[in-house]
N, C-alpha and C positions, 0 to 999 in steps of 0.2 A: 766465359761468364754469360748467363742467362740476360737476356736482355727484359727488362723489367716491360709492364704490359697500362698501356694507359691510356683510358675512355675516350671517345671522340662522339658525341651524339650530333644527327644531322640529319638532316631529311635527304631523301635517297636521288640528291640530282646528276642530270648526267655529268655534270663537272667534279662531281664527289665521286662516281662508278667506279673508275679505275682505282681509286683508294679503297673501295668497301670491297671488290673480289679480291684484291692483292696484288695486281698489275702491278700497282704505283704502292713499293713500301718505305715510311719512312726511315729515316738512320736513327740507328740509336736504343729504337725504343717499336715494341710490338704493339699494334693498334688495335684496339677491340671498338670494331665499329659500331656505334648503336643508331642505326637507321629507325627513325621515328620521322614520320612525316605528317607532323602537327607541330610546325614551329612554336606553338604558345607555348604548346604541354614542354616544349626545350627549355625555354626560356623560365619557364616558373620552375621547375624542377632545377633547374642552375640557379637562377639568380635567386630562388625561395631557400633551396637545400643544399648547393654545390653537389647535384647528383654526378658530376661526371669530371675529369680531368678537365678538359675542353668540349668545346660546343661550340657551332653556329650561334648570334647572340642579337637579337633585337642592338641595333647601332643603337638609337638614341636610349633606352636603357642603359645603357653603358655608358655612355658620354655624358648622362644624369649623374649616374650613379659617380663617375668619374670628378665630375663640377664639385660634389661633395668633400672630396679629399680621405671618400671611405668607401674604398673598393677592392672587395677579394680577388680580380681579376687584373691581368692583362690585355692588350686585346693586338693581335695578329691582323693585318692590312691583304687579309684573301676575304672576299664579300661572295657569299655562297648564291645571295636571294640580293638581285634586283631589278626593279619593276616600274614603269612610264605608268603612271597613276588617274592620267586624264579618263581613261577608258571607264572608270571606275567611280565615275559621277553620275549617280543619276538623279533626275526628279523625275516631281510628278505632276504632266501638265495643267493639271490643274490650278497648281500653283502661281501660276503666269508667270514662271520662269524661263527666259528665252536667252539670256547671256549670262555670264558669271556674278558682272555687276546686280544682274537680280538676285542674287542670296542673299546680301544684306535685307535685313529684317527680317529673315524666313527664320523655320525651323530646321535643323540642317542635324540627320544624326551620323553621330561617329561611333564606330566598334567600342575606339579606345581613341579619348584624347590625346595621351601622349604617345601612342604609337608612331612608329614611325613613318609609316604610310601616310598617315593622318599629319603628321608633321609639314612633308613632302606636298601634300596639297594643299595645304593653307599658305606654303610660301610661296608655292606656283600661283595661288590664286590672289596673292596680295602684288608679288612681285610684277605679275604678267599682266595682270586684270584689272592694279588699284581696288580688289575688295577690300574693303575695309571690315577687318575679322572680328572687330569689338561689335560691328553691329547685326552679330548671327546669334541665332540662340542656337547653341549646341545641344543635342541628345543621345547622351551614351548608355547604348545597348549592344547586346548581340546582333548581327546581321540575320540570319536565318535559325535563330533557333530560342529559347527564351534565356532569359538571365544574364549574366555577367560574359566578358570577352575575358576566361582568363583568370587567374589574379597574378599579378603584376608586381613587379619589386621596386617600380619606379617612384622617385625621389616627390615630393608634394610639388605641384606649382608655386613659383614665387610670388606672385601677384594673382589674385582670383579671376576667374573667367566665365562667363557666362554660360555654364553646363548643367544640365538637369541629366538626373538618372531613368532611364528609363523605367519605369512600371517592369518588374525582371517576368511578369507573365505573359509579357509581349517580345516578336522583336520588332527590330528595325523594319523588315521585310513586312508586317503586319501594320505597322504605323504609316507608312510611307501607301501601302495600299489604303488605309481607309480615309487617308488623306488628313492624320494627325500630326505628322513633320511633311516637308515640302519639297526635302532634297537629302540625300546619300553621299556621300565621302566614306567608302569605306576600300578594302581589298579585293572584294569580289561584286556581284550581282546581288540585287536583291532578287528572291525567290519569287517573291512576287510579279516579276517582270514578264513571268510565263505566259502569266492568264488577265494581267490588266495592260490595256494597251496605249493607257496613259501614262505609266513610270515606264522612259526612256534614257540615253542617256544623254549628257548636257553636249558632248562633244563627241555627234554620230560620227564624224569624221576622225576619227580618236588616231587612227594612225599617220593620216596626214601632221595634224596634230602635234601629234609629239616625235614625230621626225623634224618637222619646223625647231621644233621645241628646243633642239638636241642639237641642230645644227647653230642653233642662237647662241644657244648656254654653255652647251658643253656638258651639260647633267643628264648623268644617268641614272635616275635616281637608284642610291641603295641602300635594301633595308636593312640587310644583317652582318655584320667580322663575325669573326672568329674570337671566342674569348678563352683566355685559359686560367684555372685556379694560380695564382701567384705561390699558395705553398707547392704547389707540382711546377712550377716555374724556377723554384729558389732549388727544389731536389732535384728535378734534372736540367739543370742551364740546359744546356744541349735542345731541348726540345721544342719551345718557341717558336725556334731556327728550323729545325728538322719537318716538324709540321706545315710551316709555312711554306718548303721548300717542295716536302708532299703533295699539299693541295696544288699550288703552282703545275706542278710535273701532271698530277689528277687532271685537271682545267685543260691542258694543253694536250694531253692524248686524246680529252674526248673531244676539243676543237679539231683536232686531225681527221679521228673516227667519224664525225659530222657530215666531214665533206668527199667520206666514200659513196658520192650519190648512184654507184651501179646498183643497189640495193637500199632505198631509203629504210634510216635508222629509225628513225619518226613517222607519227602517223601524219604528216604533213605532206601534200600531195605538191604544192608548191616550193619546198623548203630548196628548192635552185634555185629558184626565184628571190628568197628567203636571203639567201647565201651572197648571194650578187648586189644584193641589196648591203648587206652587212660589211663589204667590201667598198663599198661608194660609202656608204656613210659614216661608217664607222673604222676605215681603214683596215679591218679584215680581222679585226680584235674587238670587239663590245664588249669582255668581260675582264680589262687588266687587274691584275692583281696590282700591290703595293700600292704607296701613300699620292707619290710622285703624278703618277695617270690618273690618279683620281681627285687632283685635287679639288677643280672646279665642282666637285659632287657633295664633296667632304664639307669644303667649307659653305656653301649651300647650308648643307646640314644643319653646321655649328651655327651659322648665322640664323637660322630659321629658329632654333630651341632659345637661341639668346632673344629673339624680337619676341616669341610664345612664353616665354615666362620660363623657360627649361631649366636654365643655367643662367649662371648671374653675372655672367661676361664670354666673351668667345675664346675659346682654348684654342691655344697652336694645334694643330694636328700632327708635327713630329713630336709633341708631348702624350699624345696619345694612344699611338702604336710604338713597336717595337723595332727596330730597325733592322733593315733587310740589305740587301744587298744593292736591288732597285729600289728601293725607297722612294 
């Protein structure tokens, strides 16, 4: 019997490689990998039009969409994409911003409100810092290019929040240079950072930082599961299980491959260093799969959408995923 053939879209990281050559093939079922590495365009193509079987899937999207009690999806406990976010604050000194506590009352712009990113630091920054996030004005735009971040599937706010749209012929990176918002919460750098040598970022020390960060909390922040269409869930039981079992087997060959340092994999001149590190600090694993190792991250999560207006109470997280083996 022909084993039937079913989507997986992802961005091409090393923990996904051994899945997208064929190393690593799942049971059951033939994998047509759709390597796109522009998580938005994933996320609005799934959660807009169910373009794929499964997909990498913006977490808090799904945990929205999830709150609602109308969701086409599953969601699988393998996290493709995740990311220590302090690095990724900047202002602009002019602002006379010197600690976090300064953003209260600024203009403070975000890609995407409910992004998860964006989630991720406003819990960090309330949780760690006592900001107090009602007294920010929020400005949602693109980071470095004009218009919209997106368009997005995500569920309305439950309570309104103090967020202005950006002017969609500017971005972020233009405002923050002419000194029209005062500070950044986004995923990357403003463009701007090049050539004005006043927008820096809030936390020069970002890796001390959020190594602290990490050995406090326990969180690593993550932004994306794995989601899968539930009528491709109900046609092949089998596969939930098989895929999660893939990525897992994916994940830990290219943990293996990593630490053949005769030959670095990576354009990373220090990644033994890197590696020694990941061992002290993280017990020799920073990327576990399942529910279980990740809880302190998870519920993080849940807790931060429920204080933001996300979801209108906090979900178990074994009601969330699917159950595995290590769960």
């Amino acid at each position: 019997m022909t084993n039937p053939s079913l989507s997986f879209a992802c961005g091409l990281y090393d923990r996904v490689l051994p899945l997208y050559t064929g190393e690593v093939k799942p049971v059951g079922f033939d994998l047509n990998f759709c390597a796109i590495n522009g998580p938005r365009e994933i996320f609005d193509r799934m959660g807009g039009g169910l373009e794929f079987d499964s997909s990498e899937f913006s977490s808090s999207e799904f945990i929205a969409r999830y709150a609602t009690g109308n969701t086409p999806f599953i969601a699988i406990p393998n996290f493709p994409s995740r990311v220590f976010r302090h690095s990724m604050i900047t202002i602009n000194k002019r602002s006379g911003i010197k600690s976090p506590k300064d953003l209260e009352g600024k203009r403070v712009g975000t890609a995407l409100y409910t992004q998860t990113a964006a989630i991720f630091i406003r819990g960090m920054l309330q949780h760690d810092y006592g900001v107090d996030l009602s007294k920010i004005h929020w400005v949602q735009g693109a980071l470095n290019h004009v218009g919209s971040h997106g368009n997005p599937s995500a569920p309305p706010l439950l309570k309104p929040v103090d967020i202005e749209i950006a002017d969609h012929n500017r971005s972020l990176s233009d405002l923050i240079d002419k000194g029209e918002i005062d500070a950044i919460a986004a995923t990357n750098l403003p463009a701007s950072m090049k050539h004005n040598s006043d927008i820096v970022r809030l936390f020069p020390n970002y890796r001390e930082v959020e190594r602290d960060y990490f050995k406090r909390t326990g969180i690593f922040p993550i932004m994306h599961l794995v989601a899968m269409r539930k009528d491709t869930a109900a046609k092949y039981p089998f596969a939930p299980t098989s895929l999660y079992d893939a990525l897992k087997a994916s994940r830990q060959r290219a943990l293996a491959l990593q630490r053949e340092t005769g030959a670095l994999r990576y354009m990373l001149p220090w990644m033994t260093a890197d590696l020694d590190e990941i061992d002290e600090v993280f017990g020799g694993d920073c990327w576990p799969d399942g529910v279980d190792a990740n809880r302190k991250t998870l519920d993080a999560l849940v807790t931060y959408m429920y204080e933001q207006h996300m979801i209108p109470k906090p979900i178990p997280l074994d009601d969330l995923f699917i159950k595995t083996y290590d769960h």
